[in-house]
C-alpha positions as CSV (number, residue, x, y, z in Angstrom):
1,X,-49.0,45.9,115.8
2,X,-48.6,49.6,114.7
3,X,-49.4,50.5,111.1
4,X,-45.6,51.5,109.1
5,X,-45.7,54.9,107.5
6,X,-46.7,54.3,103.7
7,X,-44.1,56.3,101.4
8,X,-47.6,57.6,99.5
9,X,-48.0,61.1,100.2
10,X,-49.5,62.4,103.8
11,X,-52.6,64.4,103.8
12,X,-51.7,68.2,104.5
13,X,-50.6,69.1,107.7
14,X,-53.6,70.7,109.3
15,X,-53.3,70.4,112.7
16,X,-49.8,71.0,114.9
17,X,-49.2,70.3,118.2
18,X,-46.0,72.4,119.4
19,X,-44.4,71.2,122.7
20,X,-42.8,73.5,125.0
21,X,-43.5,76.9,124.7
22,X,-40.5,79.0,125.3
23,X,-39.0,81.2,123.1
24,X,-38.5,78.7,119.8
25,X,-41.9,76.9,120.9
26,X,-43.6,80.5,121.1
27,X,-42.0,81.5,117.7
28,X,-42.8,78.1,115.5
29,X,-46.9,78.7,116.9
30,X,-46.8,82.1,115.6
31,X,-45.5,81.0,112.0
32,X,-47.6,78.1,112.3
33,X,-51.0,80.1,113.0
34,X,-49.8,82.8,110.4
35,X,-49.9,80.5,107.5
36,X,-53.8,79.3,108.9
37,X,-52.8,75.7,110.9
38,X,-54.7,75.3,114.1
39,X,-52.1,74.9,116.6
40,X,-51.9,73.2,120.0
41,X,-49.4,74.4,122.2
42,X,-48.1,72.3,125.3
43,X,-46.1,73.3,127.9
44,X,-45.3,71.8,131.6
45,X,-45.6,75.2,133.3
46,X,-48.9,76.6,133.0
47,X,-46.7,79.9,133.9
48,X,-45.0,79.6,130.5
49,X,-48.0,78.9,128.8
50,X,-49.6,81.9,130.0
51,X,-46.4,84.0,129.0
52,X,-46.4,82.5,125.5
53,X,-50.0,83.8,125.1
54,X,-48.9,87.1,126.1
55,X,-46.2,87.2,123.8
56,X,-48.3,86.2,120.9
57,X,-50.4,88.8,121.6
58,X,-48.0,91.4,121.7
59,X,-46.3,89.9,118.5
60,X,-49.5,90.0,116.0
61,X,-50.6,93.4,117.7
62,X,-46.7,94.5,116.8
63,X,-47.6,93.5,113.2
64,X,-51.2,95.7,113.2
65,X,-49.5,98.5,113.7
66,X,-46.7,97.8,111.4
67,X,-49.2,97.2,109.1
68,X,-48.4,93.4,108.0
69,X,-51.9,92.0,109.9
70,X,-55.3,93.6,109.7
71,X,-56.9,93.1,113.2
72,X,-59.1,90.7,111.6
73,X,-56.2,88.9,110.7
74,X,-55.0,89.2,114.1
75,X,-57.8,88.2,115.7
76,X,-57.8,84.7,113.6
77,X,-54.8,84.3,114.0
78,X,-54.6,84.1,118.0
79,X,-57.8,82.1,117.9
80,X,-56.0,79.3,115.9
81,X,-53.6,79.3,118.8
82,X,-54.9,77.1,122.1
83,X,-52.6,76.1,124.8
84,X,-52.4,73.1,127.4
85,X,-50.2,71.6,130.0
86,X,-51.4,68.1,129.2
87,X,-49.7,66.4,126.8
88,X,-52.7,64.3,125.7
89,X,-54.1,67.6,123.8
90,X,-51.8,66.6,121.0
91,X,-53.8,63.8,120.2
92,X,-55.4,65.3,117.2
93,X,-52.6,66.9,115.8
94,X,-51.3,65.5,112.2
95,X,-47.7,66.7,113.0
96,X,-46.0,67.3,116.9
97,X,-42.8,69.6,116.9
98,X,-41.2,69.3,120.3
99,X,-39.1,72.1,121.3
100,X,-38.2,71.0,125.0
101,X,-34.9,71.6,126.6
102,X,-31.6,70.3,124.8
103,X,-31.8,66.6,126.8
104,X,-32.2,62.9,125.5
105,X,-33.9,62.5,128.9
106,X,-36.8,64.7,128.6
107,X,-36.9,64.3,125.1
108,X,-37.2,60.6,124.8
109,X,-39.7,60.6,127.5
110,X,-42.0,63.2,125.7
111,X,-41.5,61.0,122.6
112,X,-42.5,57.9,124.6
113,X,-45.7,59.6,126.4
114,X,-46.2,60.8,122.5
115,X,-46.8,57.0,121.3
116,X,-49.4,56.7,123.4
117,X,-51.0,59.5,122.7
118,X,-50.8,60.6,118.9
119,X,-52.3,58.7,115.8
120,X,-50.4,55.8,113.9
121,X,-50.0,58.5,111.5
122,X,-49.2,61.6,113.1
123,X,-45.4,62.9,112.2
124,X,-43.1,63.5,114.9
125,X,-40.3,65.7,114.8
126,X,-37.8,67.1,117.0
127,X,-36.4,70.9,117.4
128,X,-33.0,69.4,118.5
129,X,-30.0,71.1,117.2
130,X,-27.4,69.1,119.1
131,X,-28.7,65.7,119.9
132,X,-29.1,62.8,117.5
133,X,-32.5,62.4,115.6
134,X,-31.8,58.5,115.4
135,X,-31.7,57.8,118.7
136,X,-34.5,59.8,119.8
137,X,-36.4,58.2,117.0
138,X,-35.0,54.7,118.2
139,X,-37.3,55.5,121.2
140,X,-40.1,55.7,119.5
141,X,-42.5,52.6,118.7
142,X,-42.9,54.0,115.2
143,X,-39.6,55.6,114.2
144,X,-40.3,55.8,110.5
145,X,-42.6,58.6,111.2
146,X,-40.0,60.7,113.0
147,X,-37.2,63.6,112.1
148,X,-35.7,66.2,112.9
149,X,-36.8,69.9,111.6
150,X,-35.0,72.8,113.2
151,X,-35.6,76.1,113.4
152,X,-33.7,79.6,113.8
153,X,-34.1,82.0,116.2
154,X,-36.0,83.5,115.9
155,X,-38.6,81.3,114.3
156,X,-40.8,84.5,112.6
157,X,-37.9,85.9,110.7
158,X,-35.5,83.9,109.9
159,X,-36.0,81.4,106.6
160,X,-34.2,78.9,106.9
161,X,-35.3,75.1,108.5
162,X,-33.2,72.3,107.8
163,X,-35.0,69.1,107.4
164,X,-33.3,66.3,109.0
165,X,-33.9,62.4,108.3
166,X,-32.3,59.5,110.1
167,X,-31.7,56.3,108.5
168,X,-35.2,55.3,109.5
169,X,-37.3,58.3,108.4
170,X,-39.9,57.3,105.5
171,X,-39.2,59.8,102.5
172,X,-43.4,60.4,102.4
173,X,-42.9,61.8,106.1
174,X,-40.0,64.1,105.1
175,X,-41.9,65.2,101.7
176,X,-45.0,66.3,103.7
177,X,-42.5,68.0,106.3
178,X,-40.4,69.8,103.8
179,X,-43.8,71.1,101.9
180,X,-45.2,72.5,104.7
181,X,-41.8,74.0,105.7
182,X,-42.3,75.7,102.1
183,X,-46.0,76.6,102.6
184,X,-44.9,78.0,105.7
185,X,-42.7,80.7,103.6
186,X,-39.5,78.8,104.5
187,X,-36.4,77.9,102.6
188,X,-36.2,73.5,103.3
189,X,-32.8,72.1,103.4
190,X,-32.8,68.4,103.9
191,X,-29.6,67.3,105.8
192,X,-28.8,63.9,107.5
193,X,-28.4,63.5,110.8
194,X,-25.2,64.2,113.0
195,X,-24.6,66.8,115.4
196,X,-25.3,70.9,114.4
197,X,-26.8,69.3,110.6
198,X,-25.4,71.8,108.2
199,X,-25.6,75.6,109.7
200,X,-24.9,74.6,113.2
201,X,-21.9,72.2,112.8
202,X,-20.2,75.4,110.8
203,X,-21.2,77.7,113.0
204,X,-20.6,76.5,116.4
205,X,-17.0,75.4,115.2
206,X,-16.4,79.1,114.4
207,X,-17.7,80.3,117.5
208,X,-15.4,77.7,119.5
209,X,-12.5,78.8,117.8
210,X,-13.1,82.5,118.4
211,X,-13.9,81.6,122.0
212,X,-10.3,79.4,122.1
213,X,-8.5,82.7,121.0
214,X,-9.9,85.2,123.4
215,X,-9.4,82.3,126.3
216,X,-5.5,82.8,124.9
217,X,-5.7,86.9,125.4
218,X,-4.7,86.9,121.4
219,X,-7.0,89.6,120.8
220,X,-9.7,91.6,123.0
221,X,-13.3,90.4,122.7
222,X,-14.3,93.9,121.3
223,X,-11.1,93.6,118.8
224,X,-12.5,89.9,117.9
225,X,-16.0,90.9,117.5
226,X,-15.4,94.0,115.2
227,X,-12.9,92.0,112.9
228,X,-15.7,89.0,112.1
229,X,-17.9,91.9,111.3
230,X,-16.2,94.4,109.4
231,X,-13.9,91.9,107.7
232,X,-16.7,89.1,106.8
233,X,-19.7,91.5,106.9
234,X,-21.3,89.0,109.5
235,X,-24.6,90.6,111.8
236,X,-22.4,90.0,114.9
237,X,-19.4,89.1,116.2
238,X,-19.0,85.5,117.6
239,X,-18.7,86.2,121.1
240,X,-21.9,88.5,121.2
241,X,-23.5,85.7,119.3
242,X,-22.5,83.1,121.9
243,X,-24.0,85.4,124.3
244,X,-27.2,85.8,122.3
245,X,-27.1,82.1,121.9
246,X,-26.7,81.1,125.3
247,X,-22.6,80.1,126.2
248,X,-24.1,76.3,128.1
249,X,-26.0,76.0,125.1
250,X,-23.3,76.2,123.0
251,X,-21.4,74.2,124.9
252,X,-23.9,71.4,124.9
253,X,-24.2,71.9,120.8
254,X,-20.1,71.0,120.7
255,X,-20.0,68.3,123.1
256,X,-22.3,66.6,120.9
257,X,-20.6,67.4,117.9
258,X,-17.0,66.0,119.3
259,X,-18.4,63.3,120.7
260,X,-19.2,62.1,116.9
261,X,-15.9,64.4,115.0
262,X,-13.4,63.9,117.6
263,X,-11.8,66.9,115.7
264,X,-9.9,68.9,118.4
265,X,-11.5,72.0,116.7
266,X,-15.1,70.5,118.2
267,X,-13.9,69.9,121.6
268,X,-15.5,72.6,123.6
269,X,-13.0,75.5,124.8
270,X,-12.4,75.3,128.3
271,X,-13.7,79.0,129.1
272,X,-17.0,78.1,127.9
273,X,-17.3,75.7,130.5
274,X,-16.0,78.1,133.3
275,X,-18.8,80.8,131.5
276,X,-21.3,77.8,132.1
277,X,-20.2,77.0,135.7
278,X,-20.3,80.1,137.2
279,X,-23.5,80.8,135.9
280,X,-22.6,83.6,133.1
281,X,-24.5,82.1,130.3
282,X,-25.0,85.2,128.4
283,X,-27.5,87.7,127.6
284,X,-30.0,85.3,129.6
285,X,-27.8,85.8,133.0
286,X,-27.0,89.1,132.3
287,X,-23.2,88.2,132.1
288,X,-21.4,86.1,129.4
289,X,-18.3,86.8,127.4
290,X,-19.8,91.0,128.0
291,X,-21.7,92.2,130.5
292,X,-25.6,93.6,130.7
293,X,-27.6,95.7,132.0
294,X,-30.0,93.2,133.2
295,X,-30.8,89.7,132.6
296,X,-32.0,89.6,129.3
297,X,-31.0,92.8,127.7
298,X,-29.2,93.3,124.6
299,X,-27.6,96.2,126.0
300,X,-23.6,95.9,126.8
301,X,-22.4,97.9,129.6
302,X,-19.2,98.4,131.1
303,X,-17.3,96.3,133.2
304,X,-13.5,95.6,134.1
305,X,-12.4,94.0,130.8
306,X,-13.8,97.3,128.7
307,X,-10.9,99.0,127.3
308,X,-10.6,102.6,128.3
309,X,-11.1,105.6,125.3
310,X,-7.5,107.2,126.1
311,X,-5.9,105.0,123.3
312,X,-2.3,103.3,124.2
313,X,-0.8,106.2,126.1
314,X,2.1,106.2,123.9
315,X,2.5,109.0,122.1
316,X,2.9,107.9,117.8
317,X,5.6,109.9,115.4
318,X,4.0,112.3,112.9
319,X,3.1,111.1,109.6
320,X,2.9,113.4,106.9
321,X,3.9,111.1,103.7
322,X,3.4,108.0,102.9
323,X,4.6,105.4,100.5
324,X,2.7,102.7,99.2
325,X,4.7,99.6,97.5
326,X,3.1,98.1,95.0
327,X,0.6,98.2,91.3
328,X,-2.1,95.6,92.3
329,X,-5.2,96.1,93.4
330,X,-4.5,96.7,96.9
331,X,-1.6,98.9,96.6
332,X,-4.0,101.3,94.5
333,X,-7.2,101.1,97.1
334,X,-4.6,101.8,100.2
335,X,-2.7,104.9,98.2
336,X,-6.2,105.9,97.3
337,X,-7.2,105.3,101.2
338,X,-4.3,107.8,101.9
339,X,-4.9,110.9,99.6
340,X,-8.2,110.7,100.3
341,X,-7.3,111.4,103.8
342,X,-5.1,114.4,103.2
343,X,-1.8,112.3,102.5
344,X,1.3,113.1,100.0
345,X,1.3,109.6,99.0
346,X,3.9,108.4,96.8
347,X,3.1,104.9,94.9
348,X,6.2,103.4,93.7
349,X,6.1,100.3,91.5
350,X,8.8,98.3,89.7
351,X,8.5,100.6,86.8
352,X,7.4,103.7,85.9
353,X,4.8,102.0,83.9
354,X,3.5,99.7,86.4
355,X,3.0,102.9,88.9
356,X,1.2,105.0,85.9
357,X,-1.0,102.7,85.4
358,X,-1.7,102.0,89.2
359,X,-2.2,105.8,89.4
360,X,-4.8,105.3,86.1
361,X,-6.7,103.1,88.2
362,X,-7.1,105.1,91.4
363,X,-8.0,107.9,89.3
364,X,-11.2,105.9,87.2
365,X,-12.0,104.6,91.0
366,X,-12.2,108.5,91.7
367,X,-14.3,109.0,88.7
368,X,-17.1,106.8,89.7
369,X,-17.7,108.3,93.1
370,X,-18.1,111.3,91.1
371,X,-20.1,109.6,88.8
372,X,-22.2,108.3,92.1
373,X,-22.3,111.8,94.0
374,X,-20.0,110.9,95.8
375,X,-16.9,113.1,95.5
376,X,-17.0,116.6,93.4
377,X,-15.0,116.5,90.1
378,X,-12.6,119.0,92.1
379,X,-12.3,116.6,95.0
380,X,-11.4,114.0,92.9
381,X,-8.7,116.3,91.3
382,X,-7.2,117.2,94.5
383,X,-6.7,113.6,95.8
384,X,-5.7,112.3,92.5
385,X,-2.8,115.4,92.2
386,X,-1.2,113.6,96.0
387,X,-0.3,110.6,94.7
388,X,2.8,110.7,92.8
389,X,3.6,107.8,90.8
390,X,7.3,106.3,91.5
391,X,9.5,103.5,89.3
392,X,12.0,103.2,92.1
393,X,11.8,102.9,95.8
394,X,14.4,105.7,96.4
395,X,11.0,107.7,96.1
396,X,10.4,106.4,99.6
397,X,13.2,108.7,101.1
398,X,11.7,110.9,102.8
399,X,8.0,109.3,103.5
400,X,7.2,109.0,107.2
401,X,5.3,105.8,106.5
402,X,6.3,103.1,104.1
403,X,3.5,100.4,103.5
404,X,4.1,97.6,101.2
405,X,1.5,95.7,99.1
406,X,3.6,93.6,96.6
407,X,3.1,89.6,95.9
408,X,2.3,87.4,99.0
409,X,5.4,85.7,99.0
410,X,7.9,85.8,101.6
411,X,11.5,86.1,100.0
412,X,10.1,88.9,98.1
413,X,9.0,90.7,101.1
414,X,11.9,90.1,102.6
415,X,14.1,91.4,99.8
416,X,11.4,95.3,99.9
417,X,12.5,95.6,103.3
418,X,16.1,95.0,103.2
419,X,15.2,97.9,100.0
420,X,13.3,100.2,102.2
421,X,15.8,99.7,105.4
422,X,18.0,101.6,102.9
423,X,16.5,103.6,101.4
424,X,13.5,105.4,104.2
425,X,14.8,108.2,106.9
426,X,15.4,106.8,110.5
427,X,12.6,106.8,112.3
428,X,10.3,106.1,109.5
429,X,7.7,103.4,110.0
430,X,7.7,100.2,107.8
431,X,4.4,98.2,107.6
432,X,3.6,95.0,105.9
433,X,-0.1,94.3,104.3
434,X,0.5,90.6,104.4
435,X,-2.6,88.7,105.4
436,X,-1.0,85.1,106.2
437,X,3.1,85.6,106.4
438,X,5.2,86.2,109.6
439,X,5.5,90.4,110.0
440,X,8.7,89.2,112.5
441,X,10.3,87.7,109.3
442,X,10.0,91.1,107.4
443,X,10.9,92.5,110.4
444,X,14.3,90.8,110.5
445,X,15.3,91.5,106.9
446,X,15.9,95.0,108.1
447,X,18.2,96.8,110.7
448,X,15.4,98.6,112.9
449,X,13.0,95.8,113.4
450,X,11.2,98.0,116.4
451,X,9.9,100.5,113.4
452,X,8.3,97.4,111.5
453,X,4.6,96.5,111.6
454,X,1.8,94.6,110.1
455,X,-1.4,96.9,108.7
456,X,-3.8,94.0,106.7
457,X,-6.1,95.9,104.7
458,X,-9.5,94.2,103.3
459,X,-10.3,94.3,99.7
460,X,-11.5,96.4,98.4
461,X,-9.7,99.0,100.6
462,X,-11.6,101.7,100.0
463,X,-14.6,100.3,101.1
464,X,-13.8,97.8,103.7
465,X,-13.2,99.8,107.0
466,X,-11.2,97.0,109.0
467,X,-7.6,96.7,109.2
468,X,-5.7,94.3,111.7
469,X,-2.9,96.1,113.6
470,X,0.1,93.4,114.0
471,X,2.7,94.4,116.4
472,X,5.4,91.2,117.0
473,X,7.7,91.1,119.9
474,X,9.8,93.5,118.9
475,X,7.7,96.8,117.4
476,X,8.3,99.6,119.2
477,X,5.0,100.9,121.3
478,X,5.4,104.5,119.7
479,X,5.4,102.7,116.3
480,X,2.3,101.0,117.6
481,X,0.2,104.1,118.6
482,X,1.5,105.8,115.1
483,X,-0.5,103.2,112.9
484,X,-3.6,102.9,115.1
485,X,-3.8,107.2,115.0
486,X,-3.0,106.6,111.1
487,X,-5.9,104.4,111.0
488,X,-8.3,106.8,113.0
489,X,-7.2,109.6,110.8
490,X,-7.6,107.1,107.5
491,X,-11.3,106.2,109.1
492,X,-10.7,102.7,109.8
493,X,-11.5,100.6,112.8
494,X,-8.0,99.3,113.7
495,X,-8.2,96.0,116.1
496,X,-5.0,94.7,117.3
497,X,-3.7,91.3,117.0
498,X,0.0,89.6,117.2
499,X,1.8,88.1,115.0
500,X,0.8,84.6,114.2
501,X,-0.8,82.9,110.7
502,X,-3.8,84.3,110.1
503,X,-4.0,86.7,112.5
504,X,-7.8,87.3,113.3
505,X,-10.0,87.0,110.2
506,X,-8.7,84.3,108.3
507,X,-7.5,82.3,111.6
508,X,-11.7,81.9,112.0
509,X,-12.8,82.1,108.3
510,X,-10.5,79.5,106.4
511,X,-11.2,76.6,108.9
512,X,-14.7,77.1,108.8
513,X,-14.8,77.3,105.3
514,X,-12.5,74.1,105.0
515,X,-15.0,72.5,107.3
516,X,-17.9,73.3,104.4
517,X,-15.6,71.5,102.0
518,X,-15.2,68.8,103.9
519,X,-19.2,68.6,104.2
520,X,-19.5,68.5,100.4
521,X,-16.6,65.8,100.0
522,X,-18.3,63.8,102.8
523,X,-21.6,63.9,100.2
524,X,-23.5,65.1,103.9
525,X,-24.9,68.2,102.0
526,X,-24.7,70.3,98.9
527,X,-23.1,73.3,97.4
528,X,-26.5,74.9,97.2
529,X,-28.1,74.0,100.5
530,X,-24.7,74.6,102.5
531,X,-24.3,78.3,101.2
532,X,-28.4,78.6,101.7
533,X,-28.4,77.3,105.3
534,X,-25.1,79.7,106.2
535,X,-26.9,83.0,104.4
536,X,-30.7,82.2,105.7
537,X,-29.5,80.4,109.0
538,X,-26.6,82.7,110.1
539,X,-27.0,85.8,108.2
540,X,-23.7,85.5,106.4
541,X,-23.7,88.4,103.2
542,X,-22.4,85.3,101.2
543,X,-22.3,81.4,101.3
544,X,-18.8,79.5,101.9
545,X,-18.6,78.1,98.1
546,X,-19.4,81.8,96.9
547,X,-16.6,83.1,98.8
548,X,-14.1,80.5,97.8
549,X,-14.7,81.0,94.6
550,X,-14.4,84.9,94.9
551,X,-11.3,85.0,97.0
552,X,-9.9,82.3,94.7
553,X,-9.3,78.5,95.9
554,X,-5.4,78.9,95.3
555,X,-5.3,81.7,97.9
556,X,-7.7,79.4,99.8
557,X,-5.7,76.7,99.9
558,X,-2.6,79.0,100.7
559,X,-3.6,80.7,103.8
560,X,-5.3,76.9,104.6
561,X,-1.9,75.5,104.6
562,X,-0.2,78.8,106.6
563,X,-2.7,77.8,109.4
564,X,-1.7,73.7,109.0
565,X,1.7,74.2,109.0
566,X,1.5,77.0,112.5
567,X,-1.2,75.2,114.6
568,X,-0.2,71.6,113.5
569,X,-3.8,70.6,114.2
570,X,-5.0,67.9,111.8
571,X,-8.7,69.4,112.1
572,X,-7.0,72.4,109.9
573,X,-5.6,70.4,107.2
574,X,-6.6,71.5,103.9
575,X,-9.3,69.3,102.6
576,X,-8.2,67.3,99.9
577,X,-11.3,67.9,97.0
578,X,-10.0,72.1,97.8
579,X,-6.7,70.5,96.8
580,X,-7.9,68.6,93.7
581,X,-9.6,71.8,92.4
582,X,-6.4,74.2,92.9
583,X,-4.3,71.0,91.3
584,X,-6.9,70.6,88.2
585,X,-6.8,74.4,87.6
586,X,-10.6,75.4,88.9
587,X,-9.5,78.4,90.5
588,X,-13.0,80.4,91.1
589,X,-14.6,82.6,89.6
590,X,-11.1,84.2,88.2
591,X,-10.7,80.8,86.0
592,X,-14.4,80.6,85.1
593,X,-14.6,77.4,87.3
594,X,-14.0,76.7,90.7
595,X,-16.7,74.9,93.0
596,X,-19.2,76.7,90.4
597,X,-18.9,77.1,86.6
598,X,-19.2,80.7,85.5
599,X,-19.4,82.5,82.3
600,X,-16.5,83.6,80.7
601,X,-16.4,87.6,80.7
């Protein structure tokens, strides 16, 4: 009879078999041998195991010359490292980390060969990120000693490994995993198991969604990509991440995870398995969602879906003036956008008052770029002297561009335009900032709906560079090419989109960060260790519970509900503990309390 994992605390982790030696497997041996464990690599291809050698090699001599390893250092560290293709070499090993392809197959039968190899006492863990800990450990003659501890890719770099116990994991096992994972220089986030754990099952949802909307030619993958990153600050967009990722792999990761959800959001988008089909798997292939230059490369050449430099071919009408609607934040940063780009801009307000002050706040915004080195005092001057400050929209008569930034709410958008269809020239354009209404309803609260269009700013609009260009079915193609040459001129990256909730950004952020509620109302993970695993795992510049609590959880719950009400999908239904906050007052960081508490300025 075996011996049961005691919950008294392991001796240190000396000795670490690694099986399978690809990329991950090549990755964990390096930060394995770094941190001074003697490490057993295993691989079925004596081929790989050469080439993971050789990579090692190239790795630590990488890091001489980059000065982060001595060659003395280097030299110990590769002679730490032996490699096998017999399983049986992991018989010493205190710890086995299998890394082998994303199967229950070959996994189970690595785990079975494994019992009959490995001490009573030896830990075994899996690198899955899309299979089920549990039932690989249900395989095993001693499961209490198995768990799951995953990675990123790639291995040396990123911080992040989640921990991942099934019901039958012994807590001494997952302590002795979760301190090496520390000792390793690693940031440990213990998670339970189901499909994707924490940074995964956010992820991969994302990705499927932004993969669901390019299958539906909403928006261009370029236009896609460039939204996620200059509106989110995210590394890379999601469709050059499923690329880099591999687009079967991520297709595997999903099927798992709706297989356990059954949320229509999880159930994988059927171009990733015609991607997967034909072979175009990504960066590996050479051909994915973009194309490569060669199998492998991270460069993206061009093929027939690249859009052509030329622009629209529709020639825009001259804009000279503009008027910005509005005294909040955003009107401000877009009138600021304007001067600063050579614009007459008049910013007209409900009140004299209310447009002073706006103006009083463009001009201190002015006065710490100067303060920064930024702009010259004179600079400054000049685009501060542009913007003339307006208490009635009859200043808008003779602006070439109207732009409104008042309240999110539709009747009183809908009452500006019926305002501005008076008051503006023919032929002047009308744009909307909204961010979650219907641009076809301002649209039809005027008498030239072909000269009205959506232009969603970021905040702060000064500094964020993205703004979604939304044309509905009736904008005029001229009025189209006007605002994307007005963007240019404005330096921002314009990406076009039509008009439905949410349009690009918050069609992909709010669900995902509704799904992170819903992990912390299913008590699956924590506040801390969901926003750790999304900044260390995915390189996001800020955790979902951050953001909520920055961009408020009553807008939150807004824009949540936009998407509900449009897609009807039940998978998008705000979660009800986002509810109970907004109900109960915790607003963010704007109230002092939201998911966090925060001091009171």
């Amino acid at each position: 009879m075996a011996t049961p994992l005691s919950d008294t605390p392991l001796s240190p982790l000396r000795t670490i078999a690694v099986i399978g030696l690809g990329t991950m497997g090549t990755g964990i041996a390096e930060v394995l041998a770094k941190a001074g464990r003697e490490v057993i690599g295993v691989d079925v291809s004596e081929a790989q195991a050469a080439r993971s050698v050789a990579a090692l090699e190239t790795s630590t001599a990488r890091a001489v010359q980059r000065g982060r390893l001595t060659e003395q250092e280097r030299t110990a560290v590769l002679g730490r490292v032996r490699v096998s293709t017999d399983l049986r070499t992991a018989a010493e090993a205190d710890l086995v980390i299998e890394v082998a392809p994303e199967s229950y197959e070959i996994k189970q039968q690595i785990f079975r060969e494994l019992d009959s190899v490995v001490r009573p006492e030896t830990i075994l863990a899996t690198g899955t990120n899309a299979l089920s800990v549990t039932r690989l450990a249900a395989e095993s003659a001693r499961p209490e000693r198995v768990l799951g501890l995953h990675f990123f890719n790639p291995a040396p770099a990123m911080k992040l490994v989640e921990v991942v116990s099934s019901v039958l994991t012994a807590p001494a096992a997952v302590t002795a995993v979760t301190e090496l994972a520390v000792d390793l220089g690693k940031e440990p986030v213990a998670v339970g198991d189901r499909p994707g754990f924490v940074a995964d099952g956010l992820l991969f949802g994302y990705l499927n969604q932004a993969a669901a909307m390019y299958e539906a030619r909403y928006a261009s993958r370029e236009d896609i990509d460039a939204a996620m990153r200059l509106g989110c600050g995210l590394p890379m967009g999601p469709l050059a991440l499923l690329d880099l990722i591999g687009v079967d792999t991520a297709r595997t990761v999903l099927e798992a995870m709706y297989a356990e959800s059954h949320d229509r959001l999880h159930a994988p988008a059927p171009i990733l398995k015609q991607l997967s089909e034909a072979g175009l798997t990504g960066r590996k292939a050479g051909r994915g969602f973009y194309t490569y230059d060669s199998p492998g490369s991270a460069t993206v050449v061009a093929d027939a879906l690249t859009p052509s430099s030329g622009g629209t071919g529709a020639a825009g009408r001259e804009v000279s003036s503009v008027g910005v609607a509005g005294s909040g934040t955003m009107a401000s940063g877009i009138a600021e956008v304007f001067a600063k780009a050579g614009y007459d801009v008049v910013l007209a307000a409900r009140s004299e008052e209310k447009a002073q002050t706006a103006k009083a706040r463009i001009g201190k915004s002015l006065s710490r770029s100067v303060d920064k080195g930024r702009l010259t005092a004179e600079a400054a001057a000049q685009i501060l002297d542009r913007i003339t400050p307006a208490g009635s929209y009859d200043a808008f008569a003779d602006v070439d561009l109207a732009l409104e930034a008042v309240a999110e709410d539709l009747e009183v958008k809908q009452q500006l335009f019926a305002a501005l269809d008076k008051v503006c020239k023919p032929g002047a354009v009308l744009a909307t900032t909204t961010s979650s209404l219907p641009v076809v309803a301002c649209a039809r609260a005027t008498s030239r709906p072909q000269d009205v269009i959506g232009m969603h700013f970021f905040n702060p609009a000064p500094a964020m560079k993205l703004v979604e260009v939304v044309r509905t079915v009736l904008t005029a193609e001229d009025v189209h090419a006007t605002v994307r040459e007005v963007c240019a001129r404005i330096k921002k990256h314009a990406v076009d989109c039509g008009d439905r909730a949410g349009f690009i950004v918050n069609a992909l952020l709010f669900p995902y960060l509704n799904n992170a509620i819903k992990m912390v109302q299913e008590h699956y993970a924590t506040l801390d260790d969901i926003d750790a695993a999304m900044k260390l795992g995915g390189g996001y510049p800020m955790g979902p519970f951050e953001l909520l609590d920055v961009v408020g959880l009553d807008v939150s719950l807004a824009i949540e509900k936009v998407l509900h009400r449009e897609f009807r999908d039940p998978g998008l239904a705000p979660a009800p503990l986002l509810e109970h906050l907004v109900a109960a007052g915790c607003l963010g960081r704007k109230t002092g309390r939201g998911f966090r508490e925060y001091a009171r300025r």
